[in-house]
N, C-alpha and C positions, 0 to 999 in steps of 0.2 A: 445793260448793254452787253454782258457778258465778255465773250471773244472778241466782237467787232467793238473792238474799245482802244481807245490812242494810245493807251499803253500795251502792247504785243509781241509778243516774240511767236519766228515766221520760222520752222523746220521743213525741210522736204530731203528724200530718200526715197527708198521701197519698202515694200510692204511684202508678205506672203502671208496667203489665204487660200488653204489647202482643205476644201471643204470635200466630205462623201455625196458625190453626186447618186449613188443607188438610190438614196431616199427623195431624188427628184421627180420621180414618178408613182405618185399614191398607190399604182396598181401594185407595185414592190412590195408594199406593205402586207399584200394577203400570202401568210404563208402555206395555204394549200397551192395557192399557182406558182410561187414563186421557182424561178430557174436557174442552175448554178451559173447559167452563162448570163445575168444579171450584173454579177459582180467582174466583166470581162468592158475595156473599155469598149466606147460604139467602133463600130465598124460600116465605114460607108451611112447606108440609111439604114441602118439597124443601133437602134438606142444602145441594147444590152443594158449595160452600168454607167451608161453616159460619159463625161469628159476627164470624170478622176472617181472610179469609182473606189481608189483604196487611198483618199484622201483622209486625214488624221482630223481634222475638224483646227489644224491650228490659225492664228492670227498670230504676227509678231512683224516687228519695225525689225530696220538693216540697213544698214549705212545712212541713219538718217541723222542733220545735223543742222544745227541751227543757223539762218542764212541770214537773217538781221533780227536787231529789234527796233519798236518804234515805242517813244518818252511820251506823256502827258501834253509834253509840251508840241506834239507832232511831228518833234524832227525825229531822224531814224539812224542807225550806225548799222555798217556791215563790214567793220573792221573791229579784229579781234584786240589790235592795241590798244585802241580806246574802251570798249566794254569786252569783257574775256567770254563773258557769257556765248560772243559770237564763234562756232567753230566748235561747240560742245555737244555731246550726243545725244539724241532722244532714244531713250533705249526701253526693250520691255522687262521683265521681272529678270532678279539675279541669283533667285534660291530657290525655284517655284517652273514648272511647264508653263508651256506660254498659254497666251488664251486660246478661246475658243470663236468663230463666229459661228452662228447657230440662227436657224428660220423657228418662226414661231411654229410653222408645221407644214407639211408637203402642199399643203392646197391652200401657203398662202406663205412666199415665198419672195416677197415684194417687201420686206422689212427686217432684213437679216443683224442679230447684233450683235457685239460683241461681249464677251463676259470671262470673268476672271485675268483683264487685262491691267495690267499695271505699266504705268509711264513714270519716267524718269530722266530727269536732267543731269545728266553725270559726265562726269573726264574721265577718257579712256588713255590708258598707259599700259606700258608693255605687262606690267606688272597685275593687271585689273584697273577698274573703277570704281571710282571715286563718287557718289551718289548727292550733289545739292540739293537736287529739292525733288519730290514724288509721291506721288499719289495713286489711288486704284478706281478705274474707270469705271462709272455706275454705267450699267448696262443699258444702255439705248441704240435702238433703230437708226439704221439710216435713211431717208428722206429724199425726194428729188432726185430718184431715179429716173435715168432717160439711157434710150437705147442708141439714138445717132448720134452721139457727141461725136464721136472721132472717124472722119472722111476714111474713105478706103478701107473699111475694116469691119466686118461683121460681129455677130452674137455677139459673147459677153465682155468682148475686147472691142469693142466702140460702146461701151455705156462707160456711165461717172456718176458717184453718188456720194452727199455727204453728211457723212456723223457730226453729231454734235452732243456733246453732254460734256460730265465733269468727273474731276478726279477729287474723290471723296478722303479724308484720312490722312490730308495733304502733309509733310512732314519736311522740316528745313533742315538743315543741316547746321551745327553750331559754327563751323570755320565756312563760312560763303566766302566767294571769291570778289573782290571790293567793285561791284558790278552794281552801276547807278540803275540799271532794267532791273534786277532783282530787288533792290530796295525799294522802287516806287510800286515793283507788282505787289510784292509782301503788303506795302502800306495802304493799296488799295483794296485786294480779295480781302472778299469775308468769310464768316460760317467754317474756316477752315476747310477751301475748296477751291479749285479754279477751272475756269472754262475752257472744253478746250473742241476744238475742230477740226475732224479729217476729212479729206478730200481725197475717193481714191480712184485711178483712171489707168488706162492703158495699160490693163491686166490681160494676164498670155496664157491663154484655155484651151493652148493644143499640146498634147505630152509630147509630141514628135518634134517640137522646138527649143531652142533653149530659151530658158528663163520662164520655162510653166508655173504655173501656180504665183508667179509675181508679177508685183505691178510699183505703179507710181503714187504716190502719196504727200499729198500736201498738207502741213498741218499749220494753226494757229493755237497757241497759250495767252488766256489771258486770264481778267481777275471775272471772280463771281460775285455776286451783290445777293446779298439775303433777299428772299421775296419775289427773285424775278424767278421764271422758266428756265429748266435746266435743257432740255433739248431744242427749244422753237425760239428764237428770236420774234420778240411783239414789234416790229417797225411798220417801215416802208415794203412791202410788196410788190414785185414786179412779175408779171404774169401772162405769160403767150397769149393772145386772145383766142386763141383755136383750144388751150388747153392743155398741148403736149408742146412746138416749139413755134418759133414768131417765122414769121419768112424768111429768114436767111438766119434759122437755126439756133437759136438765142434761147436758154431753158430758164425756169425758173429762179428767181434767186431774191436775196431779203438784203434791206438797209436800215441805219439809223442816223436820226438827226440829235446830237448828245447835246445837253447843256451848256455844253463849251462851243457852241453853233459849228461843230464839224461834223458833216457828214462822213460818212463809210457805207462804202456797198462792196459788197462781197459777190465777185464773179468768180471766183475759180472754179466752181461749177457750174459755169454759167456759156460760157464763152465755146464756141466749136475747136474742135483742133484736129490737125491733121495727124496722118500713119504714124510720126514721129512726137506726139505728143504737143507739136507747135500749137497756139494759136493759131486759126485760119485767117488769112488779111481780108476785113469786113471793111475797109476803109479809113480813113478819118473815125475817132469816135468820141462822141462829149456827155456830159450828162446835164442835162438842165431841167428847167419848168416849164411846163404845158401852160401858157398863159390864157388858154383858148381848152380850158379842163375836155371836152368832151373828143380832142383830137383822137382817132382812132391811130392805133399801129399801121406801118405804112404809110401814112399820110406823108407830105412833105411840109417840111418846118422852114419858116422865118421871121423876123425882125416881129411881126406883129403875134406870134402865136407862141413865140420859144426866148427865152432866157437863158444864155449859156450861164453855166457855174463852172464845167472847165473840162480839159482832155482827159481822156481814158488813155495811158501810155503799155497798151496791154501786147504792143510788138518789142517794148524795149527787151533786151536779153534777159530771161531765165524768169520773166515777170510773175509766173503763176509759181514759180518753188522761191523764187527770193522774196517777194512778196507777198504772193499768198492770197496773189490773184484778189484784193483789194484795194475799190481805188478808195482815195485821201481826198477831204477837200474842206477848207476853213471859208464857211460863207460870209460872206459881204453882206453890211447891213443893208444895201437893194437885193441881192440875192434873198435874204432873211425875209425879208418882209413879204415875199411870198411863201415862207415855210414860218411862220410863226400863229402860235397857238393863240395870239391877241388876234391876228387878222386873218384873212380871208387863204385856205389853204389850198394850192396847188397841186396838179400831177408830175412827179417826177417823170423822167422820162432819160433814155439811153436813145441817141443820134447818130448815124452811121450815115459816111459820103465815100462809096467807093470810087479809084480813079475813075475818072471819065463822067460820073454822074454828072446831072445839072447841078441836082441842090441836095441837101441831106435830107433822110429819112427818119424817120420815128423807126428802132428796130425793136423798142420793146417800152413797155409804160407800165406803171404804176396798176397797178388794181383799181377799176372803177369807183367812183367814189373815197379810192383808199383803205377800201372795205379787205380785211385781213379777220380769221379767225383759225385758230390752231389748236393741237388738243393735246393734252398730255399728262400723263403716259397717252398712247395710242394702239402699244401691241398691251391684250390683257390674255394673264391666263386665269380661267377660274376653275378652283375643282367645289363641284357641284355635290350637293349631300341628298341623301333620302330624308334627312331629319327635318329638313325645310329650306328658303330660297336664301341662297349666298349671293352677300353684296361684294363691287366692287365700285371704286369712282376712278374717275376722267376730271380734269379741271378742263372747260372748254378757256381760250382764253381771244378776247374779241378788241378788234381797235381800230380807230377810223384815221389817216394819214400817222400811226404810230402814236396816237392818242387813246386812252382807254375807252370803249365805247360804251358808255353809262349807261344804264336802263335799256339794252337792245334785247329783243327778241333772238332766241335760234333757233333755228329748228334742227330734230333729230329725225332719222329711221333708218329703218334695217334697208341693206341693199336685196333682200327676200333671194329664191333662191337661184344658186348659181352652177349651172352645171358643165361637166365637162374641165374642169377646174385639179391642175395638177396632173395632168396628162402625160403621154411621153409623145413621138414624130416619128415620123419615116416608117419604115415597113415592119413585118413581122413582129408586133406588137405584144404583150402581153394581151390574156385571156381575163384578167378577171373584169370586171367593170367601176366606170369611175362612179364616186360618191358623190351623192348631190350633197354638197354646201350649202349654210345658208336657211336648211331649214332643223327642227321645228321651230318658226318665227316664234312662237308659244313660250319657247323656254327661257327667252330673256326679255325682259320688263323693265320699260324708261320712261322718263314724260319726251313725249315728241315735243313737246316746246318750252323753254326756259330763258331766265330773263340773268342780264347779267347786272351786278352791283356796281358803285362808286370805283370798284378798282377794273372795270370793264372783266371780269373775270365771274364765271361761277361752276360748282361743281354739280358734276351730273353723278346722279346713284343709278346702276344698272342690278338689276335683282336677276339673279337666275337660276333657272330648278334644272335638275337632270334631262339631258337632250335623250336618253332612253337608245344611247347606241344605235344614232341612224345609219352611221357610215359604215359597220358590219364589223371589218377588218380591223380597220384603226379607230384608237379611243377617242373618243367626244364628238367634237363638231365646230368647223371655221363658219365665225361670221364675220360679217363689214358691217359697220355704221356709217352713213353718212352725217354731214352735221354743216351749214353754213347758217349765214344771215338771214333774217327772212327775205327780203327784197335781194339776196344775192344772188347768182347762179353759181353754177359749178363749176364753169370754166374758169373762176379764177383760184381752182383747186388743180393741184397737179394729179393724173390720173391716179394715182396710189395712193390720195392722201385723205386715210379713210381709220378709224379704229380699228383694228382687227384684234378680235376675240376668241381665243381659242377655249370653250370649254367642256370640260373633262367631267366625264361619267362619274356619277357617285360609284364610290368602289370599296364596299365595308371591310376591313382587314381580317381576315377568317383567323379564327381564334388557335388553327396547328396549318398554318399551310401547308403546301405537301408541292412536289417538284410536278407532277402528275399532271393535278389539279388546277395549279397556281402560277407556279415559276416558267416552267419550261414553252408554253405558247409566249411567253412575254420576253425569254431568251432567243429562243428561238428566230421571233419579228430582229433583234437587232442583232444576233448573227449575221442574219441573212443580209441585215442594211447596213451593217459597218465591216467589210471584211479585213480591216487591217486589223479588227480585235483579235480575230483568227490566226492572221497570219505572221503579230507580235506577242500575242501576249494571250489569252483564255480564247478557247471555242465553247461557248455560250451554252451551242447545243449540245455536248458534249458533257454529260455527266461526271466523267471521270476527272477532264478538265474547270469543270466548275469546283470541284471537290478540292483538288491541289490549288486552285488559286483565293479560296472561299474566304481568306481573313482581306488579302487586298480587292476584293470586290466587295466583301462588308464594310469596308473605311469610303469606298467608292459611291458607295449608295447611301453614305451615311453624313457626307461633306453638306455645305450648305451651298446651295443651289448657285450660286455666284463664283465657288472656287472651279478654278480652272478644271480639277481632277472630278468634277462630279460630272457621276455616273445618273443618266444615262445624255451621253453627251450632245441632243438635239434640245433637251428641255424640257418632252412633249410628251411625260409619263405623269400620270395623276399620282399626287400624294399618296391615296390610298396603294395605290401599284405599287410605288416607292418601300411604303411602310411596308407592306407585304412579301415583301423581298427580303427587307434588311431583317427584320423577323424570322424570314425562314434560313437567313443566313447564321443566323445566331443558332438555330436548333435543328441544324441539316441533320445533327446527328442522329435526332427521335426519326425522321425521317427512313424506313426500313426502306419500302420499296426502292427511295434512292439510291441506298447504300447498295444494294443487290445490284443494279446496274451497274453503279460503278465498280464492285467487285467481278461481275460479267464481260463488261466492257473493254477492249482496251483504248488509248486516249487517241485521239484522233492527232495525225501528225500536222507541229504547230507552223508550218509553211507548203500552204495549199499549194497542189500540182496545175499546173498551165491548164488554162478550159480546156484544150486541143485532148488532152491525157483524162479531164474529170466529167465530162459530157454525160458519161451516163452514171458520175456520181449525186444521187440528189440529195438534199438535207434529209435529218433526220428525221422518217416516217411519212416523207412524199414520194409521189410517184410521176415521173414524166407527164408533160403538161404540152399540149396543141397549141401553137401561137397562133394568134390570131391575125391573119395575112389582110395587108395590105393592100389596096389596088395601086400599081405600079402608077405615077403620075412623073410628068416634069419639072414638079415642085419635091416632088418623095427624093427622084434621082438626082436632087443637086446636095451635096453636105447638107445636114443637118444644123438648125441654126445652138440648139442646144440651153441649156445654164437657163438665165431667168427670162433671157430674152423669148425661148419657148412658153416659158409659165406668162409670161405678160401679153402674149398672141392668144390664150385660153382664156386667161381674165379679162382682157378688153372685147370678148363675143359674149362670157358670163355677166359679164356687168351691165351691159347694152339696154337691156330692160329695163336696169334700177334707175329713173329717169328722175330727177329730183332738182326742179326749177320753180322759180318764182312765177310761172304759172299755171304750179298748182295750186 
């Protein structure tokens, strides 16, 4: 049951997510075209460096605190007198930079995660804090991306997306505070781990406002059970029938029917809300069973067709941060007997009667047949070798009304290739051209169909050889998987909800690399893509300055891939590059040619001059570059929409072809 489990504790605050939007545009990647005015925010319908282009890559919680919890027993306290737990901080790491969020790579941008974040239960006093219980967040994806959650409001500040995974390493503190929520959660998590889930919305992606780069955050803590899935809830499934949202805006979202016969469904990303973060008023709302399974969404509900089980109270005050935007509900042994695993199982289903209607509507159901299948992991990176094909696995995981679905067929394939993917908007564009994704199909090897076992679960082995550097510029090659039932469709996938594979060129580590040869094209790409490294701390391309900072850029490249401090901070450098690096960092010194530059050289000054003053400075060893003009439209002249909301307008025309239904 993970998180959606009767025993929880419900935090909300803000969040900042200060990511480097330069590397939003693949074309950035090529350093022959690259432009210093790349690194300048957009202007108008000119991309440049998009929405933050000198964004630090961090993640980190802020004033967030615990707003209830809720006992085994189902009841819940949001009073601190009774459990102290209530009114205590969720904080991120206290000796350590904060995290990271990080995309698996520019031309696939749809599952960003977060890494080297640490969470923590602690009391805050003038003095410091005090740390109860904490753990470090295993890096997972966010999920159930949608771009119109919130009315009145554009690009990436009307979407909401949510995490889900766990905090590994979990550690209690010897003096807890005599808090009855902390001892039933301690006596139920296992593995030494708990579950936990964010929810994040109403994020501000204009610099020219206050409160950029933050947003809203909703979180749940709960226990984790050995053996289940750490990022996917196996339940109930509720599912737009169009695919992306229901007629009056309702996205996807997942429930469970637990052993103690209470339900839980988790809307908090679910539900629309307004400019303010509100709930929008959808009417009346209840959840019951579809006694008449094949009712479609939109229909209207009655006495012969519907079962109430009870209200959605999702307008009472602050319900999506005190609660946690989950509704509660203990079934009745008639309600049961249509969700029991002896008898005949029904569709859940979400009811909406706004004023004035006649009768209530169906605003959102169940997955057909209750057919649910989810994969994880889902983002893969592979570094590919010349010595032979590298494995990786996927557990698909398949269940019919939140039942494991025994002996089913699934089927797999590639979404084949996808072009135009990772793009930038508006006019004057970069010159260099986008990379087709997607291919060579050739390089990665799966069974297109597999059967799952007694625990409705099986895993899949993906074999893959070297993609041979199709994309030019940048290393390897993005791919998508598709994967459902065999009798299911897609629509009850949410657009995004696909494995994504990034993998990485075999790259043999040369036996003296040399700055020349080896280093400086691979400094060079993230100079040009991170320029706050320039403008705090080492210029990349800059010899002189790689030389004076050479021991904390060899500890940088040298971390394990999860700490916050590791270098390079998207993710998306193959092993071999990595080693090849830390290597020549270790013997820059045998290195002559370098050393003569840097002797040659002087350092480049460590806070770059305003575009307006560097226009005809260009990086290291390029030369002035033609943008490629745009034809003026009425779509070009209005803002820019920007952030992932542009990358998900590219991927929903690249994907169009991959057509993958039960009648094939």
């Amino acid at each position: 049951m993970s998180y959606l489990n009767a025993i929880r504790l419900v935090f909300s605050g803000r969040f900042q997510a200060d990511p480097s939007t330069v590397n939003n545009d693949v074309r950035h990647y090529d350093n022959a075209s690259f432009q210093p005015e790349y690194q300048d925010y957009q202007k108008g319908t000119v991309a440049e460096g998009w929405w933050n282009p000198s964004g630090s890559g961090a993640f980190r919680f802020l004033d967030c605190v615990v707003r209830s919890v809720h006992y085994a027993d189902g009841s819940s306290i949001d009073d601190p007198t009774i459990d102290p737990v209530i009114g205590l901080s969720i904080l991120d790491a206290n000796s350590r930079t904060s995290g990271k969020i990080v995309d698996i790579d520019p031309q696939w941008q749809l599952a960003s995660e977060l890494w080297g974040l640490t969470v923590r239960l602690a009391k805050v006093t003038d003095t410091g804090a005090t740390t109860y219980v904490g753990g470090k967040y295993a890096p997972n994806p966010f999920r159930d991306l949608w771009f119109s959650r919130a009315s009145g409001l554009g690009g990436d500040a009307a979407a909401s997306a949510l995490f889900q995974s766990v905090l590994t390493g979990v550690d209690w503190a010897d003096d807890l505070p005599d808090s009855r929520f902390l001892r039933e959660l301690r006596g139920k998590t296992q593995g030494g781990k708990l579950s936990i889930r964010l929810v994040t919305y109403a994020y501000k992606d204009d610099h020219t406002q206050p409160g950029f780069t933050f947003g809203t955050v909703s979180g749940v803590i709960g226990p984790y059970l050995e053996g289940e899935p750490e990022l996917i809830i196996v339940g109930r499934r509720f599912a737009p029938q169009n695919g992306q949202t229901t007629w009056n805006n309702i996205g996807f979202f997942t429930g469970v029917l637990g052993d103690d016969n209470r339900l839980l469904l988790d809307l908090c990303n679910a539900l629309p809300i307004d400019a303010n973060a509100q709930p929008l008023d959808l009417g009346v709302m209840t959840v019951g069973s579809l006694l008449a399974p094949t009712t479609p969404e939109g229909s209207p509900i009655g006495v012969g067709n519907y079962q109430p089980i009870g209200p959605v109270a999702y307008q009472s005050p602050d319900w999506l941060l005190k609660d946690g935007g989950i509704a509660e509900f203990l079934l009745t042994q008639d309600q049961l007997a249509n969700q029991s695993a002896d008898g005949q199982f029904t569709p859940l289903a979400v009811a909406t009667q706004p004023a004035g209607a006649g009768v209530p509507m169906v605003a959102i159901r169940e997955t057909v047949d209750g057919l649910f299948v989810g994969a994880e992991p889902f983002v893969l990176r592979i570094d590919s070798s010349d010595t032979g094909p590298v494995n990786a696995t996927t557990t698909l995981y398949a269940s019919i009304y939140g039942q494991p679905a025994q002996t089913t067929e699934l089927l797999l394939k590639q979404s084949g290739p996808m072009p135009n993917l990772g793009g930038g908007y508006g006019t004057d564009q970069p010159t260099a051209d986008i990379p087709l994704a997607g291919v060579p199909e050739k390089a990665l090897s799966f069974p297109h169909a597999v059967e799952t076992g007694a625990a409705g679960t099986t895993a899949v082995t993906i074999q893959a050889t070297p993609p041979r550097n199709p994309r030019g510029y940048i290393d390897g090659q993005l791919y998508n998987i598709l994967y459902r039932m065999k009798h299911q469709t897609r629509q009850a996938f949410g657009q995004f909800e696909v494995i994504a594979l990034h993998l990485r060129d075999a790259y043999p580590v040369p036996e003296r690399p040399t700055w020349l040869g080896d280093i400086k094209p691979i400094f060079q790409q993230y100079a040009n893509l991170y320029p706050i490294m320039s403008q705090r701390l080492v210029h990349l391309n800059d010899p002189l300055s790689v030389y004076r900072h050479r021991e904390i850029l060899s500890l940088a490249f040298s971390l394990d891939i999860t700490d916050p401090n590791y270098m390079p901070v998207t993710r998306d450098l193959s092993e071999g590059k990595r080693q090849t690096i830390v290597k020549w960092l270790r013997h820059l010194d045998q290195d002559q040619p370098f050393l003569e530059l840097c002797a040659q050289a002087p350092a480049v000054p460590t806070q770059q001059p305003p575009a307006q003053q560097r226009s005809a400075q260009q990086p290291s060893g390029q030369q002035p570059k033609a943008r490629r003009p745009v034809a003026a439209t009425a779509e070009a002249a209005s803002p820019p929409a920007g952030g992932k909301t542009t990358f998900a307008g590219s991927y929903a025309k690249a994907i169009a072809r991959a057509k993958f239904t039960s009648g094939e």
